[in-house]
N, C-alpha and C positions, 0 to 999 in steps of 0.2 A: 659360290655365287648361286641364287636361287634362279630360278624362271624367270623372275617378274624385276631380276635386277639385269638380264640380258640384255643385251644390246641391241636393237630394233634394226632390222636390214632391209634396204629397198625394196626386199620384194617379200617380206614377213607380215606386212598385214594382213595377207588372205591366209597366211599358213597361222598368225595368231587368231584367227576367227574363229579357223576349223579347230585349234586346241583350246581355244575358250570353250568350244561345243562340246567338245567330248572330255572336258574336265569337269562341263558342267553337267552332263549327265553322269559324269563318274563320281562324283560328289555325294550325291544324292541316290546312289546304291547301297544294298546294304552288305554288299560283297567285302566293301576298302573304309575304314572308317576315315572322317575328314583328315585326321592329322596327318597321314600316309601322304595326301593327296598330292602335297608340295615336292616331295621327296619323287614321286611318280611322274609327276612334269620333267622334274628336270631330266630324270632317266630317259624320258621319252625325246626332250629335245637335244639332248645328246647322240640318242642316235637318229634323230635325224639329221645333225650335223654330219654326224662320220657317214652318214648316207649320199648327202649332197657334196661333200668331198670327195664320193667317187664319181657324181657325175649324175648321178640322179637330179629329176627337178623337186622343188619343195611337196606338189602333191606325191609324186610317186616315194618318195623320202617318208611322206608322213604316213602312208598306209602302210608300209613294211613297218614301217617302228613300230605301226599300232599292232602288228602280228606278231612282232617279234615280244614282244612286254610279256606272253609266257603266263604267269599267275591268276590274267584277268583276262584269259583268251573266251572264257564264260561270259565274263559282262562284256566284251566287244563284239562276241556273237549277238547279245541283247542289241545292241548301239546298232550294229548292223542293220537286223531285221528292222528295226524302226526306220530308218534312212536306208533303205530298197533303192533309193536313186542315188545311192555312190556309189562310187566303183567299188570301194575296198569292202563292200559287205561280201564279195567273191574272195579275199585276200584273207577277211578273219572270220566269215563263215564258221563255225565249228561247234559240235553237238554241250550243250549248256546244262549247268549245273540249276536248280533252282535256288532262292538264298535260303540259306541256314534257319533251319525252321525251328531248333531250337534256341537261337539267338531272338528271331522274331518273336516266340511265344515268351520270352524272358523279358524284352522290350516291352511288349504289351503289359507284361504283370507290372513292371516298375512305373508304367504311364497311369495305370488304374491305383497302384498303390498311392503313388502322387497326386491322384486326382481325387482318390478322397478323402488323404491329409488336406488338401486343401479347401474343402466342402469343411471336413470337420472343424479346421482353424474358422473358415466365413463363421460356422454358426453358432461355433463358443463367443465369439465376437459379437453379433446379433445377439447371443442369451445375454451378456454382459451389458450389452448397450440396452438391452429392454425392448428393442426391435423383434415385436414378435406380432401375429397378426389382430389378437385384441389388444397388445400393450399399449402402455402409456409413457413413450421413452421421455428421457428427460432431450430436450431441444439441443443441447451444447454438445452430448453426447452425442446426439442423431449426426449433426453434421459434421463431428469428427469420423463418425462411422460412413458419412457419405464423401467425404475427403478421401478416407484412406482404404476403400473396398477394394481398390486392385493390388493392395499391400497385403493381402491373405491369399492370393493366388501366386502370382505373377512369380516370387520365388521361387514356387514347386515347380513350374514351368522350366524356371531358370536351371534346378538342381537336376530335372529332368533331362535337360540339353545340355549340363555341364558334364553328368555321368554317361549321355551315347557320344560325345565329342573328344571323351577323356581331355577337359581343358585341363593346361599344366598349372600348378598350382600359382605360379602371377596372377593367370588370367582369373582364375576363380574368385583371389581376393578379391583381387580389382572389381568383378561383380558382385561380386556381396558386399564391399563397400561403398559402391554406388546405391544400391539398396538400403543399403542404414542409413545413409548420409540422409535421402529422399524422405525416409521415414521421420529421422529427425529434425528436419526442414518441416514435414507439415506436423509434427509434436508442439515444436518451440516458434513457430512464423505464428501471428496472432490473427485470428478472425474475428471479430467480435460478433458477426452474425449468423447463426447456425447454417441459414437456409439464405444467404446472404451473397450478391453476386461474384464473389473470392471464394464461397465456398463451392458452387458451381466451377469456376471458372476452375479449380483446381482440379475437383473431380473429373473434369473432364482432360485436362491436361497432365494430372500426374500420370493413367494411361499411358501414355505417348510416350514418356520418358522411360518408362519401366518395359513399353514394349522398342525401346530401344537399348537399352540392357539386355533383353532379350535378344536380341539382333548381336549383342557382343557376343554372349555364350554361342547363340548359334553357328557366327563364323570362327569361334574357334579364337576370337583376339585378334584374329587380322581384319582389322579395322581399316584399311590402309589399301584394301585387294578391291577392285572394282567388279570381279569376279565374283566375289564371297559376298559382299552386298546387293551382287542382281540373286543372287542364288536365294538369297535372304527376301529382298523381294517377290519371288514365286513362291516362298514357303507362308507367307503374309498374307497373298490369294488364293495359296491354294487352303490355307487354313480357314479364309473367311467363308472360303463354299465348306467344307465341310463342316464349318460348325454350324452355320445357317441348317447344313441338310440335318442334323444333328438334332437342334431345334425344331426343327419344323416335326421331326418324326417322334422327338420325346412330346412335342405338343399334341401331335393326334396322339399319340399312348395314354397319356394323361385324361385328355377330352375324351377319348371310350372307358376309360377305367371310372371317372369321374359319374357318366351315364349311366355305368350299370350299377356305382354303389348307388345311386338317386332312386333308381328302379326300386330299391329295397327301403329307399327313405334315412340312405345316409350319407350326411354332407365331410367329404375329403377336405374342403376348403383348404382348413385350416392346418387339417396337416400337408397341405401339398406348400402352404405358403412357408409353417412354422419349419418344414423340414424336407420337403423334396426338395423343391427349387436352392431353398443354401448347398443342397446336396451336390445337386444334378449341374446349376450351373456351372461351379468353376471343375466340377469333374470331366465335363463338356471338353473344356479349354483343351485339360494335358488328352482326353481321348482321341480328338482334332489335332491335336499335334503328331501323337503316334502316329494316327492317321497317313496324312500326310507324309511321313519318312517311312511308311511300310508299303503306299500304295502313289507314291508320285508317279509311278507309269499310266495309272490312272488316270489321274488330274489331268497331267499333260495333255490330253486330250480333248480335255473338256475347256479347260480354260481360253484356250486361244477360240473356242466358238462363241461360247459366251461372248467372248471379246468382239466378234464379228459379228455377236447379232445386236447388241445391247448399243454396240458406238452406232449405227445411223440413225436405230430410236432414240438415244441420246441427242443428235444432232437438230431429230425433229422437233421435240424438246426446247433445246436449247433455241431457234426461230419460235419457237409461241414463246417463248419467255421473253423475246426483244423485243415483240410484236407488245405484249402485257403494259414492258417499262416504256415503251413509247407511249402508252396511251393513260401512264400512272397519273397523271402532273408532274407538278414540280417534285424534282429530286429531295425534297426534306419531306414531303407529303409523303414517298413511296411507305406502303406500310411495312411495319418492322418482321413481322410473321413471314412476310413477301421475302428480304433479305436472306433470314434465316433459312427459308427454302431453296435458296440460290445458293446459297454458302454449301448444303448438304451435294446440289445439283454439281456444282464445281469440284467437290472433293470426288463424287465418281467420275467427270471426265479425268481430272487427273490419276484415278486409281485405272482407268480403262487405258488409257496413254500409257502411263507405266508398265502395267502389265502385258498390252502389246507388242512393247518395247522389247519386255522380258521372254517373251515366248518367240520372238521373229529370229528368223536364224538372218544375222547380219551380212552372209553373203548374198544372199535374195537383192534381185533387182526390185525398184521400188514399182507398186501396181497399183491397183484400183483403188483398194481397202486404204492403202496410205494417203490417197488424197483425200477417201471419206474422213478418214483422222485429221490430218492438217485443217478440212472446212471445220469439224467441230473444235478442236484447239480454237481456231480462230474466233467462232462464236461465243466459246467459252470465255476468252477474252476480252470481247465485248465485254459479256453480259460480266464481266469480274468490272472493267473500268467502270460501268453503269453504275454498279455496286459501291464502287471508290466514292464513285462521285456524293451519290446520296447517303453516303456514312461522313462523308468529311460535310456533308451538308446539313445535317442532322448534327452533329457536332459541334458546330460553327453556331446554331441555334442553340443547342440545349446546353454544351458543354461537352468535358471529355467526364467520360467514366470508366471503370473498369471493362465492362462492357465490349462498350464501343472501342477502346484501345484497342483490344483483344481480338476483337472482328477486323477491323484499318488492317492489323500488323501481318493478322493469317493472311485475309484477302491481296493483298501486297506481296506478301511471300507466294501464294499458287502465282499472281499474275506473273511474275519472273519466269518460275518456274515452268509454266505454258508458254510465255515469249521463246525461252532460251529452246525448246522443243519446236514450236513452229520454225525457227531461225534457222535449226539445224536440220529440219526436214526440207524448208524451198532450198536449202544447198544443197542434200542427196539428190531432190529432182533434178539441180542444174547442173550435177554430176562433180559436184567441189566438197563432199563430205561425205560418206560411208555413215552406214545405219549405226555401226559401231560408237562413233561419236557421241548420238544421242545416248546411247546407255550408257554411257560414261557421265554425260550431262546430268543424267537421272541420278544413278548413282554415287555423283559428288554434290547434289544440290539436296538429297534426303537428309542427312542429318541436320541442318539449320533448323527442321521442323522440331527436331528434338531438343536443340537449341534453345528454340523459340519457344517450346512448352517450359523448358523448366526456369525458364524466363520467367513465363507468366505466375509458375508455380509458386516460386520460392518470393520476387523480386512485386511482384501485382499488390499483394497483402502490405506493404511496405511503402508504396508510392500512390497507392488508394487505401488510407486506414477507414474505419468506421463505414463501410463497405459489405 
């Protein structure tokens, strides 16, 4: 019987919280590869059972277990020192190993090696399409090439995360044939218009789907763990900051390099367009992923601040944004450029939410920062029903389209999504539900979005032709 098939005891949900934490930091070390992980719970809750058999209570139970596990007495002295306010950093205190620095340097060559197979797959693709910075591609082509640009990455990713995961060979096919099938959904789904609102709508949605395959490889095929999808979750943030910081630094590299060849009177343009950027972009991706699995001690850090300085600017935001729709007119009047900025605004309260969620250690009593969260939820909500209203109003006028569908179905999915989160936040304040809940909420309410994209993917080009 595994961990997550035990049988839940009256007084197991503070002693499940504390081993959610520190499975969740042991996950994400590069001491224990993922597949171990499961096998290592149950060891651990075993002896804490023959611990509280003798009469121990669940915490004192859980800190000897954690001492006694032996192999990983290095990474619980790491655990330790980062959580200085538990007891048991006194219990597994002990002098630490660094991680394997030749396993690291091996990781890092097969992320680089991956990262620019898939640079070189983008820009054979690009040479082939005619995509180049004087060319003159043919249209039909173009938007096949802007359909399916996350289908020359997203795999090396995936093979990336299948080879540090050692997924067993089920899991692998299973993701490689979620990947063909995807591919040949947008081969054989018809578009008629290159640059056409299906051809958008796809681009931007087959993403989603592909970066939720990735989310399979990365948990290893336990799809099913609520665990392994918040775990998934901070690897999602903590990827978006490092490849942003990624970006931002290959941009100033580029912009002085670009300077001083000018100085001499000679323009990069074209080859930064023809062949960095296909280079550098998706090599980006797998170098941000490494990233992140070599330096989550890092992150962690960083992330929950960000989180705490971003959600009350957010929130200020979010009051001039009601202030705005109150003063629009009428709801089919609101301008559509207006909508789309809100759409983006709602996706970061929801991405700030989440990954608040994902960084708060669930025994914490709720404070200050949680109610700044609950008022912007709430606002966000608003300003999503405002949103409801003047898309189904504009609709009711113009008609449905692709479009518009597509915005209804998202905007409808966050508002849930934000409901079910403020719901289960005024019950922690009124002491009737534990923080835990919500991540669970998060956790089982993510994948509809993937759902929902390859909804729009496959099934949009089919119920909107000529389009």
């Amino acid at each position: 019987m595994t961990a997550a098939q035990a049988a839940p005891t009256p007084q197991s949900d503070p002693l499940d919280a504390q081993i959610a934490r520190w499975r969740g930091y042991v996950q994400r070390r590069q001491a224990i590869s993922a597949a171990d992980v499961e096998e290592l719970e149950d060891h651990l809750r075993a002896q804490i059972d023959e611990l509280a058999a003798r009469g121990l209570d669940h915490d004192e139970a859980f800190l000897v277990a954690i001492r006694r596990l032996g192999d990983i007495d290095a990474m619980s002295g790491e655990y330790a020192r980062e959580h200085s306010d538990r007891l048991w950093k006194q219990l597994s205190l002990s002098p630490s190993a660094g991680p394997a620095a030749g396993r690291g340097r091996r990781e890092g060559a097969v992320a680089i090696a991956a990262g620019l197979a898939a640079g070189i797959a983008l820009k054979v693709a690009l040479t082939v399409t005619g995509l180049t910075f004087d060319g003159l591609p043919d249209e039909a082509a173009a938007g096949a090439m802007l359909r399916t640009a996350s289908l020359y990455v997203a795999p090396f990713l995936i093979a990336y995360l299948a080879w540090k995961r050692r997924l067993s060979p089920p899991v692998t096919i299973g993701v490689a044939g979620a990947v063909t099938a995807l591919a040949v959904a947008l081969a054989v789904v018809p578009f008629p218009l290159a640059f056409g609102q299906l051809s958008v709508l796809s681009a931007l949605h087959a993403p989603i789907v592909l970066w939720a395959v990735v989310g399979v490889a990365y948990m290893g095929g336990r799809i099913l763990s609520g665990d392994r999808r918040m775990d998934f979750v901070r690897f999602t943030g903590e990827f978006v900051v490092y490849y942003a910081l990624l970006a931002l630094g290959g941009g100033v590299l580029l912009g002085l390099t670009a300077a001083v060849f000018s100085l001499v009177g000679a323009d990069v343009s074209i080859a930064y367009v023809d062949w960095i950027l296909p280079l550098c972009v998706p090599g980006a991706v797998l170098v941000a992923a490494w990233l992140v699995e070599a330096k989550q001690q890092v992150i962690e850090n960083i992330a929950p601040v960000l989180t705490r300085v971003f959600t009350p600017l957010t929130l200020i935001m979010l009051v001039a944004l009601l202030a705005v729709l109150a003063t629009a007119g009428t709801l089919a009047e609101v301008d559509r450029g207006l909508l789309i900025l809100m759409d983006g605004v709602l996706v970061l309260v929801l991405a700030l939410s989440l990954y608040s969620v994902s960084a708060r250690d669930p025994l914490a009593r709720p404070d200050w920062f949680d109610g700044v969260q609950l008022a912007t939820i709430l606002a966000a909500i608003a300003v999503d029903a405002i949103m409801l209203a003047a898309m189904i109003a504009r609709t009711a006028e113009f008609g449905f389209s692709a479009n518009k569908t597509a915005a209804i179905g998202v905007n409808v999915l966050v508002l849930v999504h934000l409901a079910g989160h403020a719901w289960l936040t005024v019950s922690s304040f009124r002491g009737h539900a534990g923080f835990a809940r919500i991540a669970r909420w998060h956790t089982g309410y993510l994948p509809v979005y993937a759902v929902w994209a390859l909804f729009v993917t496959v099934a949009f080009p089919l119920l909107f032709p000529g389009t």
